[in-house]
PANUGU-720220 format. One line per 10 residues: number of its first residue (from 1); for each residue x, y, z of C-alpha. Coordinates in Angstrom, 3 decimals, decimal comma. Layout:
! residues N
NUM> X/Y/Z ~ ...
END
This chain:
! residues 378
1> 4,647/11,821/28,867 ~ 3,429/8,559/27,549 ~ 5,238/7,375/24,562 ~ 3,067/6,660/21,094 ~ 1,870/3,546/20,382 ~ 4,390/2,699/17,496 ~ 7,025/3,269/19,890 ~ 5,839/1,413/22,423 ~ 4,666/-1,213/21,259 ~ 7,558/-1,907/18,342
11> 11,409/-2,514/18,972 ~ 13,114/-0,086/16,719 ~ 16,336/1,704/16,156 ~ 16,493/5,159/15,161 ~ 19,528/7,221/13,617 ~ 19,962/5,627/9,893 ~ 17,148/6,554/7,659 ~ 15,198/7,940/10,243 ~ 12,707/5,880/11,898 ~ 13,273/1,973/11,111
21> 10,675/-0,343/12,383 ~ 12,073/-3,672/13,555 ~ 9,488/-5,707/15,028 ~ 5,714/-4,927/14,914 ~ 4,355/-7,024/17,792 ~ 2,091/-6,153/19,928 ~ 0,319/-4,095/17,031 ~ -1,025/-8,001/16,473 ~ -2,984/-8,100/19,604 ~ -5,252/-5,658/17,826
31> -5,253/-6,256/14,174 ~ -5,644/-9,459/12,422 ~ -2,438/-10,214/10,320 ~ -2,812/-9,222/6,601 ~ -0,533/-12,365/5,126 ~ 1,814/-11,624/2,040 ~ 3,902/-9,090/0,959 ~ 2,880/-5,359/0,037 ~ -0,277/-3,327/0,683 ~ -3,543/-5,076/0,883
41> -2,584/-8,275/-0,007 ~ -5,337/-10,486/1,235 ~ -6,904/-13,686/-0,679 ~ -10,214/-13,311/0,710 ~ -11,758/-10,786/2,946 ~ -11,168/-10,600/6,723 ~ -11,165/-7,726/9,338 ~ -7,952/-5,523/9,676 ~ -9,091/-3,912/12,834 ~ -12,170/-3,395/15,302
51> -11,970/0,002/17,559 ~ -14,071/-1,662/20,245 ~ -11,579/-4,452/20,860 ~ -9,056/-1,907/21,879 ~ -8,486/0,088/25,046 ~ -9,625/4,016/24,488 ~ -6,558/4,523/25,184 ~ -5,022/2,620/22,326 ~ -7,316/3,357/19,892 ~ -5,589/6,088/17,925
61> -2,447/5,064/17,300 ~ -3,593/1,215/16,885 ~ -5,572/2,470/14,051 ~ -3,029/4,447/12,667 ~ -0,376/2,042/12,546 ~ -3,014/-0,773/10,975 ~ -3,446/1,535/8,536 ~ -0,270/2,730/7,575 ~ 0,831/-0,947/7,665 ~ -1,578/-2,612/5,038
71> -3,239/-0,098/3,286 ~ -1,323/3,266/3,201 ~ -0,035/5,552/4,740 ~ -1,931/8,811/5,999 ~ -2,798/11,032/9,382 ~ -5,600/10,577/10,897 ~ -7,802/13,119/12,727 ~ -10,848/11,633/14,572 ~ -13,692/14,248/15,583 ~ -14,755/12,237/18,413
81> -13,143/11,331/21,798 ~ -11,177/8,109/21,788 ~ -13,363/6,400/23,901 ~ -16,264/7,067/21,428 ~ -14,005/5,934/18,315 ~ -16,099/3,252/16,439 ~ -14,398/2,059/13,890 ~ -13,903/-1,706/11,604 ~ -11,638/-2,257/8,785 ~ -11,765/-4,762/6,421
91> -9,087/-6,087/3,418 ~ -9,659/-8,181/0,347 ~ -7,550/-8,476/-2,912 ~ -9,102/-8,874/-5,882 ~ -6,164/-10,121/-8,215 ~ -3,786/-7,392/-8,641 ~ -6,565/-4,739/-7,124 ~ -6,451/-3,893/-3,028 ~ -9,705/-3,562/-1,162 ~ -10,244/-1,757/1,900
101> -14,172/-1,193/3,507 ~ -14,239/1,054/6,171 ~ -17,079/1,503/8,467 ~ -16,233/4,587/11,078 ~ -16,833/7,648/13,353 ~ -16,305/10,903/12,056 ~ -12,995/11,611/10,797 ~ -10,279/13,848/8,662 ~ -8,082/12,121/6,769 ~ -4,761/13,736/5,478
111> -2,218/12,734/2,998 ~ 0,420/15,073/3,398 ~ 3,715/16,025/0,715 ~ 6,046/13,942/3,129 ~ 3,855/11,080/2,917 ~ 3,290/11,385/-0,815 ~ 6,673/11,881/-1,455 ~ 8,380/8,679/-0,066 ~ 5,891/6,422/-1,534 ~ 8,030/3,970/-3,681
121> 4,722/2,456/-5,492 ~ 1,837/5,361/-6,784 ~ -0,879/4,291/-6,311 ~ -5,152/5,205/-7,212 ~ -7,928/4,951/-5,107 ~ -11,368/4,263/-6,127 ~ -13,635/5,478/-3,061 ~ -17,189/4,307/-3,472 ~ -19,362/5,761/-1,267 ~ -22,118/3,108/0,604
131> -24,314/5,360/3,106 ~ -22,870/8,496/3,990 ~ -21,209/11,440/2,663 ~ -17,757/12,738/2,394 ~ -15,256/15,639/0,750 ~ -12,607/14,405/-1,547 ~ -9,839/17,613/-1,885 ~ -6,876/17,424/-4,024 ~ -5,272/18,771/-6,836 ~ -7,279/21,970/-6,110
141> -10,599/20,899/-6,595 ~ -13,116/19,182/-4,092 ~ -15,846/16,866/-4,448 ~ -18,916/16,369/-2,215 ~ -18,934/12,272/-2,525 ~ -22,785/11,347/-1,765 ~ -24,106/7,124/-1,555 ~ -23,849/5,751/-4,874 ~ -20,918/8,190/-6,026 ~ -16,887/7,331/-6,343
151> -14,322/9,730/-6,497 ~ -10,522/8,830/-7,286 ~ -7,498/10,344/-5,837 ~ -3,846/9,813/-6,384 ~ -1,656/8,633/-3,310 ~ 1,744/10,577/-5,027 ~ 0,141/14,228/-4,598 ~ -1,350/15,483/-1,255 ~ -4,752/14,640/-0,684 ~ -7,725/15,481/2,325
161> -10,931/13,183/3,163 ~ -13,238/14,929/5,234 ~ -16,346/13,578/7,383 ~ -18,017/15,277/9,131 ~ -20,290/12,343/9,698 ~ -19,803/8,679/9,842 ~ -17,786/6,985/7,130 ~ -19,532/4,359/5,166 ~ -17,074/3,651/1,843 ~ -15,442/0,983/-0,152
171> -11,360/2,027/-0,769 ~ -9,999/0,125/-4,230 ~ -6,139/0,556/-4,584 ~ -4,974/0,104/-8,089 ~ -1,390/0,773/-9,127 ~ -1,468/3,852/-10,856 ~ 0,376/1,876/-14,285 ~ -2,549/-0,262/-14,209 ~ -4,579/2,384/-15,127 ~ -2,582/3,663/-18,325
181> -3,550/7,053/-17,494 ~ -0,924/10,149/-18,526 ~ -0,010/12,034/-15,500 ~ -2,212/14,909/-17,034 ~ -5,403/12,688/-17,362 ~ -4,835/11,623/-13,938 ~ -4,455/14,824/-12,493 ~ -7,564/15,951/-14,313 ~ -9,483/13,326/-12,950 ~ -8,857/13,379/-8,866
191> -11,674/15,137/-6,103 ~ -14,752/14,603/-8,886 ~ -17,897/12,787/-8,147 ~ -18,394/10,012/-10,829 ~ -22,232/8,636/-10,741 ~ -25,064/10,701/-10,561 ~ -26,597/11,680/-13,739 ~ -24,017/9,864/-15,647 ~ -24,908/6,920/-17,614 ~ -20,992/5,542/-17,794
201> -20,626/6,558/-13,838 ~ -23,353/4,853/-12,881 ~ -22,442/1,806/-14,641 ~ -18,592/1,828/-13,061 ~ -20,632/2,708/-9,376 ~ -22,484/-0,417/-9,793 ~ -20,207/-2,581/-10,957 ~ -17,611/-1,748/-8,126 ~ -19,834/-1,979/-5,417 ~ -20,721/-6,007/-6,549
211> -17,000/-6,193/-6,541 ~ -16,705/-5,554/-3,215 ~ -19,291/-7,870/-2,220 ~ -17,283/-10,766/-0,549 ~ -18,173/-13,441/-3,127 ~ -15,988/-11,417/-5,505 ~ -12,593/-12,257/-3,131 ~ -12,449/-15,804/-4,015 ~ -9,598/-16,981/-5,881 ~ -11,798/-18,003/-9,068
221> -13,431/-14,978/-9,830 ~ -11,026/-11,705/-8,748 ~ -8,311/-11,942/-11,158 ~ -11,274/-11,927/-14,342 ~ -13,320/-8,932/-13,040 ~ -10,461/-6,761/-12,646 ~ -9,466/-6,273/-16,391 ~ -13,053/-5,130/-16,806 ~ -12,806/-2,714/-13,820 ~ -10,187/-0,903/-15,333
231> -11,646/-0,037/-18,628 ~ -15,019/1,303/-17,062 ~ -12,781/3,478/-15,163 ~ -11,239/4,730/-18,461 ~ -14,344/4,997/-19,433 ~ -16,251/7,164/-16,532 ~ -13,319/9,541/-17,018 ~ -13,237/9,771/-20,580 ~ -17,091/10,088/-20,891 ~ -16,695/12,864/-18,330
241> -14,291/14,895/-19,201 ~ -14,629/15,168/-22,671 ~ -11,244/13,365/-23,921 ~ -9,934/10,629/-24,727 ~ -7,952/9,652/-21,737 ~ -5,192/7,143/-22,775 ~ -6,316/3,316/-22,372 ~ -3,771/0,565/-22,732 ~ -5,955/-2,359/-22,471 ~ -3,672/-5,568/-22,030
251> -1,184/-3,445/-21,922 ~ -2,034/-2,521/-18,139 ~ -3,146/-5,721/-16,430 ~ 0,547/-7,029/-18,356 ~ 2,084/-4,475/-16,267 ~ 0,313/-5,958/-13,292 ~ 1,735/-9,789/-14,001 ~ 4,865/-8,448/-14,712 ~ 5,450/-6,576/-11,688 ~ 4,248/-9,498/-10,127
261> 6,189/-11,748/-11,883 ~ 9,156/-9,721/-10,450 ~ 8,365/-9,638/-6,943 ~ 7,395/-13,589/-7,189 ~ 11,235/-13,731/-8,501 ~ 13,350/-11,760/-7,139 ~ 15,243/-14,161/-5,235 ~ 16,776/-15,582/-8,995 ~ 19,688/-14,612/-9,751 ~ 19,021/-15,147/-13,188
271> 15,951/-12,361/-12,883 ~ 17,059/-10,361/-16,368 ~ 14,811/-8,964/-19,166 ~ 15,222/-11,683/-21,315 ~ 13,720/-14,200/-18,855 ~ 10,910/-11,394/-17,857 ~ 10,279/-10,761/-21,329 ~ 9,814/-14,831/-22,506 ~ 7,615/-16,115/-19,123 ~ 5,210/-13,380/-20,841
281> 5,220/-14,133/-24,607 ~ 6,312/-11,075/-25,409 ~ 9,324/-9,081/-26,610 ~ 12,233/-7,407/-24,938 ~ 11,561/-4,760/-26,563 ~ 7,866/-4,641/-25,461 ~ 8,502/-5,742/-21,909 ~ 10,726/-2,066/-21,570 ~ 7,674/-0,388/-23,237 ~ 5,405/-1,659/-20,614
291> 7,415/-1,253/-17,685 ~ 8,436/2,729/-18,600 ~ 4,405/3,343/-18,604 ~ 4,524/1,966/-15,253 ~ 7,893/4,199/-14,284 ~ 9,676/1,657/-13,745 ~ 13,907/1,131/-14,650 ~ 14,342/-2,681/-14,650 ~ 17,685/-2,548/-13,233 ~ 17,300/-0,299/-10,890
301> 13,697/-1,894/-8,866 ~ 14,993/-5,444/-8,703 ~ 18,287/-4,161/-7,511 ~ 16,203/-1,696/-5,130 ~ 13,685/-4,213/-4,012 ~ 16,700/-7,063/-3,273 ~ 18,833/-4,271/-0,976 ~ 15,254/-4,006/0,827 ~ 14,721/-7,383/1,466 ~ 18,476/-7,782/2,735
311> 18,146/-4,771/4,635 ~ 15,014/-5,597/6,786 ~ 16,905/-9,227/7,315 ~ 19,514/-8,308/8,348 ~ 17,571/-6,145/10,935 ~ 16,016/-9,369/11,922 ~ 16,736/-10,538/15,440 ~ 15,836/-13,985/14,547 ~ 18,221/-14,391/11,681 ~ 21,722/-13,242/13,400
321> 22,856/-16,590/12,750 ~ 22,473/-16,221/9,501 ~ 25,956/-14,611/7,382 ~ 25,803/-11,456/6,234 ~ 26,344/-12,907/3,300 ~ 24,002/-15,801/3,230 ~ 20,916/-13,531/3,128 ~ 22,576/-11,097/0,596 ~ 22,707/-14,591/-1,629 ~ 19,416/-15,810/-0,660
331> 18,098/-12,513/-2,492 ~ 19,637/-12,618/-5,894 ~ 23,166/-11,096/-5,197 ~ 25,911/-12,925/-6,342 ~ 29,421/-11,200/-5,534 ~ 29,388/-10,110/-1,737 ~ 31,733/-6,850/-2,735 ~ 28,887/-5,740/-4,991 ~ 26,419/-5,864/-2,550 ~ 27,932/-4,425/0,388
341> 28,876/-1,544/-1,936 ~ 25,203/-1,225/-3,576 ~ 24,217/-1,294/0,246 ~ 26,035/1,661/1,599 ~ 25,335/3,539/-1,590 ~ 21,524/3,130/-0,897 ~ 21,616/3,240/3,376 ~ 24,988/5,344/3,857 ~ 26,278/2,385/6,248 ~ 27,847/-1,169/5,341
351> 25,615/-4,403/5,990 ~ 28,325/-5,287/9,000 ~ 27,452/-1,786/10,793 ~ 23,853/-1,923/10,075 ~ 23,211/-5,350/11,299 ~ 25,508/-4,272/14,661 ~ 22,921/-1,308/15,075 ~ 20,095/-2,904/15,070 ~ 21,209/-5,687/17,272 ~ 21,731/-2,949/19,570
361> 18,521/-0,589/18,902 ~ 16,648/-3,961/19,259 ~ 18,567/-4,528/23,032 ~ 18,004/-1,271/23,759 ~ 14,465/-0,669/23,129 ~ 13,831/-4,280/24,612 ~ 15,323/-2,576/27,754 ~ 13,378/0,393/27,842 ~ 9,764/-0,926/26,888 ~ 7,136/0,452/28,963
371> 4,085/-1,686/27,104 ~ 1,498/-2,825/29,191 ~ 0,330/-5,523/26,942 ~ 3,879/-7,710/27,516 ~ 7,648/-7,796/27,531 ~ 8,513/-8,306/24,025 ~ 10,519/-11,357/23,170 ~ 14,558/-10,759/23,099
END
């Protein structure tokens, strides 16, 4: 039985936390790499993925794992044979706002509780529909999504696209604090069709489908048409449903420089509240206000986020040169004790034993490949 494509075509090791991915390589001699860090992240548009520059045989999983790498992460059921599949993806960012345009074959699309529930970031798409037609289910409701309509759905609850013809939409991922929506408004909002017959809707369709025009991606002119983005969203729901769903204005592109701020900085050890709160002109106080609308405990992320970073390095055949605790220093940790305890606290294995079984996960799978695209590199 032929392996799938992820396995194949990735050195991994499996046994601590599941499934780890260690190299993604030959995924590349499909999809154009998305540079940065996180989903999306893209300064201008470019193509993510073309079906037609891929074996039939490849097509599938290549698509899948493109996906789940830079946009997010879902199952994918065509309704077509593979040799049939016709699909292009394409990625922007538009300041802190992702952008995916997706131009396929018939398809089901599936978000399932797993996949919902191990996603460290929530996260709202806007999908604007171009040509076609498509079902939007979640939260149990559904919405038939016609050309010139948007519906929104929430990536931390289970979710179901459905085309039964071709897919023709615009996908805009916004953090879900960016929004400044309660849980309740949110919920209230997913699987509706904005647009039709609906002054505001309209309004919000128009405005997001110039926004995905490629213009829009340059540097100069994403990061000031997303603040405006955000309030006609508000605004479609509010108008809508009848209620005044919660706004927080500056409050929610902050969040968005903050959290960037953060990630931009998490190799200080000097990354504290105080410094957070100051690079932003505003309080301490204020900064914790923002950043518990967004979910998030100070503390806790940067410490989270630094034990990831240290984790996937130390995974890294390239850096085993490197000390164990070199990288753990390069990422903000200071006392080497600390660290190896926060490590095994979050992993259930010490930095020493984790970087030993990936060395040998990496050997192993090395040994084993059966890829016909190339021998990976050692």
């Amino acid at each position: 039985m032929r392996r799938p494509y992820v396995e194949r075509n990735q050195r991994t090791v499996s046994g601590v936390n599941g499934f780890v991915p260690l190299v993604g390589t030959a995924i590349r001699n499909y999809c154009s790499p998305v540079a940065g860090v996180g989903k999306l992240n893209m300064a201008s548009a470019a193509a993510l993925i073309t079906a037609g520059q891929i074996p039939p045989r490849d097509r599938i999983d290549a698509i899948r794992d493109a996906v789940w790498s830079s946009v997010v992460r879902i199952e994918i059921d065509h309704k077509v044979p593979s040799e049939a599949i016709d699909t292009k993806i394409k990625v922007a960012q538009l300041g802190g706002v992702g952008l995916c345009s997706v131009s396929s074959t018939s398809a089901t699309v599936r978000r399932t509780s797993r996949l919902a529930r191990a996603d460290e970031e929530p996260a709202v798409f806007l999908a604007l529909e171009l040509s076609a037609s498509g079902v939007i289910v979640q939260d149990g409701r559904e919405a038939l999504i016609r050309p010139g309509q948007f519906a929104i759905f929430d990536t931390s609850t289970p979710y179901t696209l459905l085309f039964p013809g071709r897919i023709d939409q615009h996908y805009f991922r916004i953090p879900a604090a960016a929004l400044g929506l309660s849980r309740k408004a949110l919920r209230d909002s997913t699987a509706i069709a904005f647009g039709t017959g609906d002054p505001v809707g309209e309004l919000a369709a128009m405005y997001f489908a110039k926004l995905a025009s490629p213009e829009m991606s340059r540097d100069h002119y994403s990061a000031a048409v997303i603040e405006p983005a955000l309030h006609l969203i508000r605004a479609a729901i509010s108008t809508r449903l009848g209620n005044d769903a919660p706004a927080e204005g500056s409050g929610s592109i902050l969040g968005l420089r903050i959290m960037a701020y953060l990630r931009a900085h998490l190799s200080d050890p000097g990354l504290r509240a105080s410094q957070v709160a100051a690079a932003h002109h505003i309080s301490v106080r204020y900064l914790y206000a923002v950043l518990e609308r967004e979910g998030v405990s100070l503390r806790e992320w940067i410490v989270q986020r630094r034990l990831d970073e240290c984790h996937k390095d130390l995974a890294d055949a390239h850096q085993r040169s490197t000390t164990i605790s070199e990288i753990s220093h390069r990422w903000g940790f200071v006392d080497d004790a600390h660290f190896s305890k926060r490590f095994r606290l979050a992993y259930g294995i010490t930095p020493r034993d984790w970087r030993a079984l990936s060395r040998f996960g990496s050997m192993l799978a090395t040994t084993v490949d059966e890829t016909p695209f190339g021998v990976l590199a050692p």
